[in-house]
TITI-512765 format. One record per residue (C-alpha): chain; x, y, z. Coordinates in pm, 1 decimal, always signed. Example, Ala and Ser with C-alpha at 12.3 -4.5 7.8 and 13.67 -1.06 7.14 Angstrom:
<pts>
chain/xx/yy/zz
A/+1230.0/-450.0/+780.0
A/+1367.0/-106.0/+714.0
</pts>
This chain:
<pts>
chain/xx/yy/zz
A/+5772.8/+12762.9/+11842.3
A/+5488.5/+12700.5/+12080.7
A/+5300.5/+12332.0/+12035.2
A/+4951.5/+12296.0/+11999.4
A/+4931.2/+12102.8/+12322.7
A/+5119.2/+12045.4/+12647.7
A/+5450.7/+11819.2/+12576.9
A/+5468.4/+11566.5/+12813.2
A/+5770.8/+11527.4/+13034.7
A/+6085.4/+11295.3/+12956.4
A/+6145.5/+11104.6/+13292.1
A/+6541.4/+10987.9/+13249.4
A/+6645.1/+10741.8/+13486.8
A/+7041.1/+10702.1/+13581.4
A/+7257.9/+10530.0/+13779.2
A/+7629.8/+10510.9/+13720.4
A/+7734.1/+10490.1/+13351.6
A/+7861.4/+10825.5/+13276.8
A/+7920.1/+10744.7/+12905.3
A/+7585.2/+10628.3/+12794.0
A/+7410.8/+10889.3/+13014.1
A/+7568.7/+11136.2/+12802.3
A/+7463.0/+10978.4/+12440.9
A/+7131.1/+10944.7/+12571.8
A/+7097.5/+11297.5/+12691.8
A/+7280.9/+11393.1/+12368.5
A/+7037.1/+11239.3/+12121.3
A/+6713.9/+11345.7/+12312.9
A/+6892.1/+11689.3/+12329.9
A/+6921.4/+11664.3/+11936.5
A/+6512.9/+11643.6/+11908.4
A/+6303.2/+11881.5/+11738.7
A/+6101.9/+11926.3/+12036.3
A/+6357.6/+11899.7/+12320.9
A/+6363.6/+12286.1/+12360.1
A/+6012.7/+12306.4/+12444.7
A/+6016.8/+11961.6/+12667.4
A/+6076.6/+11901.9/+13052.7
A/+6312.8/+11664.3/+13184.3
A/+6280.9/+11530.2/+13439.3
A/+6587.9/+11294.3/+13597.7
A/+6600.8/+11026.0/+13875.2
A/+6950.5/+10980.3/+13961.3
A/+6964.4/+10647.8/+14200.3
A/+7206.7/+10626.9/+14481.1
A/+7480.3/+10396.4/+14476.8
A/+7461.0/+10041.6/+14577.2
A/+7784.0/+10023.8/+14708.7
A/+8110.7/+10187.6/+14751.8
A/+8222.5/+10033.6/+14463.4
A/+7986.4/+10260.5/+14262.4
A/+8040.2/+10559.6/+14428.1
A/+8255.1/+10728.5/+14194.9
A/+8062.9/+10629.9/+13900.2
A/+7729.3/+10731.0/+14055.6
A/+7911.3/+11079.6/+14154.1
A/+8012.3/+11102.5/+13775.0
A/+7680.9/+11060.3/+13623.5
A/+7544.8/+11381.1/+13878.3
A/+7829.3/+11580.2/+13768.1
A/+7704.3/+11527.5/+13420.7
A/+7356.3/+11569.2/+13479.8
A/+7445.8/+11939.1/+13673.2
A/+7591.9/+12083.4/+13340.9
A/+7257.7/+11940.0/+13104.0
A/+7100.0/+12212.4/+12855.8
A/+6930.4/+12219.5/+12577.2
A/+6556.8/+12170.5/+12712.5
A/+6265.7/+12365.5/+12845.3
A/+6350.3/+12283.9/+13226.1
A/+6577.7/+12027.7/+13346.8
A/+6523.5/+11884.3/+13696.7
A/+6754.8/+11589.4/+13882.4
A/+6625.2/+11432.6/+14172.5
A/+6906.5/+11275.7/+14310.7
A/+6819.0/+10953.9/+14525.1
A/+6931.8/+10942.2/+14906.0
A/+6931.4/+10550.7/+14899.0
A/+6934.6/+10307.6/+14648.4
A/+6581.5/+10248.5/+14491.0
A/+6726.6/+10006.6/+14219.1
A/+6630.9/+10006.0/+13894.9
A/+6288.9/+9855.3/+13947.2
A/+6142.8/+10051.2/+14239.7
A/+6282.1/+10411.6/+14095.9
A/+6149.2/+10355.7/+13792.3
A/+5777.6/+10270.0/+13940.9
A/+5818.5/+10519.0/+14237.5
A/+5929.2/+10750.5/+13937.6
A/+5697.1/+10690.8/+13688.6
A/+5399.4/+10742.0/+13932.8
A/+5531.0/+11120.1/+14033.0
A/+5601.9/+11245.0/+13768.4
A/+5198.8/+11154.8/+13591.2
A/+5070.6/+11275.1/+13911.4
A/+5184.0/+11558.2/+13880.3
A/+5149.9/+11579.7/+13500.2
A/+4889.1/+11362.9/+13375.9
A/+5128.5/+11157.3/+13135.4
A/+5507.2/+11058.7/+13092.8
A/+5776.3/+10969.8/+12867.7
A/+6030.0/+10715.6/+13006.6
A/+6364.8/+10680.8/+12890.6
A/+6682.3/+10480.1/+13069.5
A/+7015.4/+10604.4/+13052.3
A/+7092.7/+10347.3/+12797.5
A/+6878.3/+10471.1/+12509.9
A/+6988.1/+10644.6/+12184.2
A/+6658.1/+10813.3/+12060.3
A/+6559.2/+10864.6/+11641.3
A/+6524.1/+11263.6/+11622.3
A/+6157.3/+11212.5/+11569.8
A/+6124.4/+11011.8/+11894.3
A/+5972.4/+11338.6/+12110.6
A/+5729.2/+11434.7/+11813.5
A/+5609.0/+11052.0/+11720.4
A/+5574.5/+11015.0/+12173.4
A/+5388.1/+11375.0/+12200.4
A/+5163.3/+11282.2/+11916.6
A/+5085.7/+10993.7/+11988.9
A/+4994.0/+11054.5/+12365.1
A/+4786.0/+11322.5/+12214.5
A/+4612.7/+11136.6/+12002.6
A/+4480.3/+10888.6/+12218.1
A/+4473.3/+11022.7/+12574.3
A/+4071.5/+10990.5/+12583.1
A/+4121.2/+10628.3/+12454.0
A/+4089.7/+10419.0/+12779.3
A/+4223.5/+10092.2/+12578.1
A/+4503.1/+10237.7/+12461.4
A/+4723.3/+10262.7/+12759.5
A/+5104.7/+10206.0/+12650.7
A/+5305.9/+10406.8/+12380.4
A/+5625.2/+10234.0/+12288.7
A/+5905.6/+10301.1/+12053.5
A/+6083.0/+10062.7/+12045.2
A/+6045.6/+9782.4/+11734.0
A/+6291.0/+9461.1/+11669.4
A/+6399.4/+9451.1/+11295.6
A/+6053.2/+9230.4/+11164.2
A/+5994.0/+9276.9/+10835.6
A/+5809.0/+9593.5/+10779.5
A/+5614.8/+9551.8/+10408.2
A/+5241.5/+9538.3/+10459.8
A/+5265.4/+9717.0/+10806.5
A/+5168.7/+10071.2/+10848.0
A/+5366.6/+10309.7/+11018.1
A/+5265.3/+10236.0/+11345.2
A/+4978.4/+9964.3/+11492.0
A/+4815.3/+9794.4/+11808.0
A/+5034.3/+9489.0/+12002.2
A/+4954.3/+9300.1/+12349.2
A/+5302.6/+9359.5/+12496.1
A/+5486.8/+9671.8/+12667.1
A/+5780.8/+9747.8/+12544.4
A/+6013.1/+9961.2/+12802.8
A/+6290.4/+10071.0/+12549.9
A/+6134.8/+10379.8/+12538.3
A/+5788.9/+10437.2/+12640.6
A/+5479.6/+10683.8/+12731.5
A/+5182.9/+10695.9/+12960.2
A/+4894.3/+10856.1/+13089.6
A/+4788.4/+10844.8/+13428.3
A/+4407.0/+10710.1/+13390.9
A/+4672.0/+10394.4/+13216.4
A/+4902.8/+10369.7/+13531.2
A/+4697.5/+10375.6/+13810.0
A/+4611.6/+10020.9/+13701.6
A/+4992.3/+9922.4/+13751.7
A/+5029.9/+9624.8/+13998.7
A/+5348.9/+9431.7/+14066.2
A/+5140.4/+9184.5/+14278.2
A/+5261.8/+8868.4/+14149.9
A/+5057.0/+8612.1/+14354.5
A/+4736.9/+8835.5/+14194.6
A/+4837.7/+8752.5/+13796.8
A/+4948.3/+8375.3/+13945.5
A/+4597.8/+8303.8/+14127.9
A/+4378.2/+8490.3/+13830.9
A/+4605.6/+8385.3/+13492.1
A/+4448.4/+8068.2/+13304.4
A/+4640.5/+7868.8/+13076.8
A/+4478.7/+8044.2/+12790.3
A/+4579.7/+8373.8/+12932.3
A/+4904.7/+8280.5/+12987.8
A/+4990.9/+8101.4/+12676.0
A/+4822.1/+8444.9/+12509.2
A/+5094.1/+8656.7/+12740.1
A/+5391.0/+8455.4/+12585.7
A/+5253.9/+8581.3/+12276.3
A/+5113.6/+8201.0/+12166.0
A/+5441.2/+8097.1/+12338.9
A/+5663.5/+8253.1/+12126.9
A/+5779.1/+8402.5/+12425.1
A/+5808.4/+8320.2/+12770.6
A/+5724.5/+8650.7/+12926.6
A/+5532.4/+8429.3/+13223.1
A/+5857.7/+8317.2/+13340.6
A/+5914.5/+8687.6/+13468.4
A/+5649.3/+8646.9/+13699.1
A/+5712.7/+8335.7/+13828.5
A/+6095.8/+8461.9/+13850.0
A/+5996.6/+8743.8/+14043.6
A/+5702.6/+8546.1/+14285.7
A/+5975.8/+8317.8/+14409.2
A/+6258.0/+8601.4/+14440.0
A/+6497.5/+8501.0/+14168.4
A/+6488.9/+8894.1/+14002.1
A/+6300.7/+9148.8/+14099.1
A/+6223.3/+9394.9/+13750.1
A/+5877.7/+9614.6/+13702.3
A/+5824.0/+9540.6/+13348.6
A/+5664.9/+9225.1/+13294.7
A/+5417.0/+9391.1/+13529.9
A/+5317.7/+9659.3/+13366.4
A/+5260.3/+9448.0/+13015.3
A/+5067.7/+9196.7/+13314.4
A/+4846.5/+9528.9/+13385.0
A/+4787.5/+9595.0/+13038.5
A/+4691.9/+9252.1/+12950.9
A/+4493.4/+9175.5/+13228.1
A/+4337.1/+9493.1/+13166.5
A/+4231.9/+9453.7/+12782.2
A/+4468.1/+9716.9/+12706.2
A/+4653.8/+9821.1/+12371.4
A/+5025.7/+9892.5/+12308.6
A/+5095.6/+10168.2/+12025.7
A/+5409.3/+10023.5/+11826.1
A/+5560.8/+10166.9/+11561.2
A/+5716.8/+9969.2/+11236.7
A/+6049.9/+10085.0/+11273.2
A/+6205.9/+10167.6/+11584.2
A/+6299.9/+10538.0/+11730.0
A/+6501.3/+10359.3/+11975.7
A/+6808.9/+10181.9/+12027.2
A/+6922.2/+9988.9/+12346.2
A/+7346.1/+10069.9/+12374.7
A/+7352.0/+9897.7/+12730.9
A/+7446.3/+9544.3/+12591.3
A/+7827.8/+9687.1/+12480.9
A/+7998.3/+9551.7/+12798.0
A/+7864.9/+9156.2/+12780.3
A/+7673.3/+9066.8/+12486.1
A/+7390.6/+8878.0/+12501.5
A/+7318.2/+8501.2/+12562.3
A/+7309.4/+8496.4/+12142.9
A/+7684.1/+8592.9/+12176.3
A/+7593.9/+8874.0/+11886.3
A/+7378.2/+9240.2/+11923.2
A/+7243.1/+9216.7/+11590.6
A/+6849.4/+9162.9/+11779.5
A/+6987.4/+9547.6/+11920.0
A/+7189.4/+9693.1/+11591.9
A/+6947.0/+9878.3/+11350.5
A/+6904.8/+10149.2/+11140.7
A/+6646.6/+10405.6/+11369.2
A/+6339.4/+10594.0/+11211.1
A/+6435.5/+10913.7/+11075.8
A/+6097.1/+10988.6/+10889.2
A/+5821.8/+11116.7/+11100.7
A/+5531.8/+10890.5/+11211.1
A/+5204.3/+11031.8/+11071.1
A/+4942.1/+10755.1/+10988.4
A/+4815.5/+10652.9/+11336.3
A/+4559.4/+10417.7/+11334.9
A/+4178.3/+10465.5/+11375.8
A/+4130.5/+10120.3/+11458.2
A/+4157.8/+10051.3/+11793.4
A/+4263.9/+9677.9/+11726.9
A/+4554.5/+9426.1/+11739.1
A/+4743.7/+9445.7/+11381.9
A/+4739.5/+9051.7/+11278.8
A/+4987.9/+9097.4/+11030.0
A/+5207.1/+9311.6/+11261.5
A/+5142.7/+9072.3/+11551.1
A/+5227.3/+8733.2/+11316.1
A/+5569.4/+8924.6/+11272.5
A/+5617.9/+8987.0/+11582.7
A/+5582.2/+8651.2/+11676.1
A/+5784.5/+8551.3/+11365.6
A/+6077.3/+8713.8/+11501.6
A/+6082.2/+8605.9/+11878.0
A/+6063.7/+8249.1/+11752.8
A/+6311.6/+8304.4/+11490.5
A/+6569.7/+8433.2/+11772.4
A/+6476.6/+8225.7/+12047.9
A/+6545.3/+7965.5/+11790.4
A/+6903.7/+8032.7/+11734.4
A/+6949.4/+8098.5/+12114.6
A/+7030.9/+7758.7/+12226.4
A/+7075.8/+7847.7/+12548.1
A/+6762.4/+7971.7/+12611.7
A/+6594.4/+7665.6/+12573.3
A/+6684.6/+7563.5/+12895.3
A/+6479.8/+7825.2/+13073.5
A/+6189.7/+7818.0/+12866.8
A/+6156.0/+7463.2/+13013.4
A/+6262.3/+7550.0/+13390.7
A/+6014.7/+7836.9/+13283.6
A/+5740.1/+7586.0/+13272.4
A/+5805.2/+7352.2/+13573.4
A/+5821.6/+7640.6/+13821.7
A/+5495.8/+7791.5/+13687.1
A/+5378.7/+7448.2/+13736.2
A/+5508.1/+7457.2/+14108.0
A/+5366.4/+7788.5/+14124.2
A/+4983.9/+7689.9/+14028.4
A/+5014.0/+7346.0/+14243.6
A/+5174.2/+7553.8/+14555.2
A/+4833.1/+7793.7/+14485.2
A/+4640.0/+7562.2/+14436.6
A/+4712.8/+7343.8/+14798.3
A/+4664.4/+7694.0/+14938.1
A/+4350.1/+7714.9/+14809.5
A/+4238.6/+7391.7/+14906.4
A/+4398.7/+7371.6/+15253.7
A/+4207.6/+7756.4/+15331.2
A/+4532.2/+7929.1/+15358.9
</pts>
């Protein structure tokens, strides 16, 4: 069955677990829309020759793939990493198409993820605000909300994109550092119930180097909206092998969506009630995540290091 519009392609980004490549491919495979959708697949090199053989796996998989309109593996020379494929990625493929789907090889997708994505890129490509579609939603409580509403943050479990959205994609830390007021930054963490700013200042100094936190920095320093929807189409299955600092995956173990989105909203606004619960749950986690206490705080005192180094910069003209 032909769509009313042009699908937009699934970028899939691997590197060298075999196993979850394979459920991921299986459940988008499983779609309503898959047959009619182009997927596109990054396949990063391996790091070293310990992941060889596991890198080699994954490309044997992704040779033997059906079940789509088109499938098409790019398979990396040298290792990108996570971040830099993703971004290098991400900004080929809406080039060349105008908009994007992104999904990691760690992803089990609802069977209405493609048709809730497609829609909802539809929906609002002329909307310059709108510029993130995710699909991802922890477990908040859902009564009151409708079936899908405006947020600040990105999330990346699952996500879509237009190109008029990405070009304003900037990793330049020092930029968000130098222009970022308290306000804005205690607005970032989401009134502090989380410490996204950390990221940045985590990345500035070298200590990780991820592309996310920078694209919800683009979004939010460009006054832009994040489509969520009130119960999640995805689930993250990467966490199996080491758990998480809350020694339990319960944040990650959820019933998916299995009823089609179809009230988007008019409004193009932040949902309070969605964003109080939002909220609500990051402070509810964080809170019985001991251990995460300690880097909210080290959090703090190397953004303060950060603004004072910027600031004797500033002031000494370099």
């Amino acid at each position: 069955m032909s769509y009313l519009y042009n699908l937009a392609p699934v970028a899939l980004f691997a590197y060298a677990r075999p196993e979850h490549t394979r459920k991921t491919v299986e459940a988008l495979a499983a779609n309503e829309l898959a047959a009619e959708t182009d997927l596109i697949i990054y396949s990063d090199a391996a790091r070293g020759p310990m992941d060889v053989p596991a890198v080699q796996a994954v490309r044997n998989y992704l040779k033997t793939i059906g079940g789509f309109r088109s499938v098409t593996v790019h398979e990396r020379e040298r290792n990108f990493g996570l971040a830099d494929s993703i971004v290098d990625g991400v900004t080929a493929t809406v080039n060349n198409c105008g908009k994007v789907i992104v999904v990691e090889d760690d992803l089990i997708t609802s069977l209405c993820f493609l048709r809730y994505m497609n829609n909802a890129l539809h929906i609002y490509q002329n909307e310059e605000c709108v510029m993130h579609v995710a699909a991802h939603m922890f477990n908040i409580d859902p009564e009151g909300l409708p079936d899908c509403f405006f947020l600040p943050p990105a999330s990346c479990w699952g996500w879509g994109t237009w190109a008029r959205s990405w070009r304003h994609f900037s990793c330049d830390s020092s930029h968000y550092i130098e222009n970022f007021k308290p306000e804005d930054i205690r607005r970032f963490n989401l009134d502090d119930s989380y410490d996204y700013w950390s990221q940045v200042l985590n990345n500035h100094c070298g200590r990780m180097k991820t592309w996310a936190v920078f694209w919800y920095a683009s979004v939010f320093a460009n006054d832009g909206l994040c489509l969520h929807p009130r119960t999640s189409l995805v689930r993250n299955i990467g966490f199996d092998g080491s758990g998480t600092n809350c020694g339990t995956n319960d944040m990650l173990d959820f019933p998916l969506a299995t009823r089609l989105v179809l009230d988007f909203p008019s409004q193009l606004e932040v949902n309070t009630l969605g964003l109080s619960r939002y909220e609500s749950y990051l402070r509810k986690r964080l809170k019985g995540c001991p251990s995460t206490v300690p880097s909210l705080l080290t959090g703090r005192l190397r953004r303060w290091l950060v603004s004072l180094q910027t600031w004797v910069k500033r002031l000494v003209g370099c």
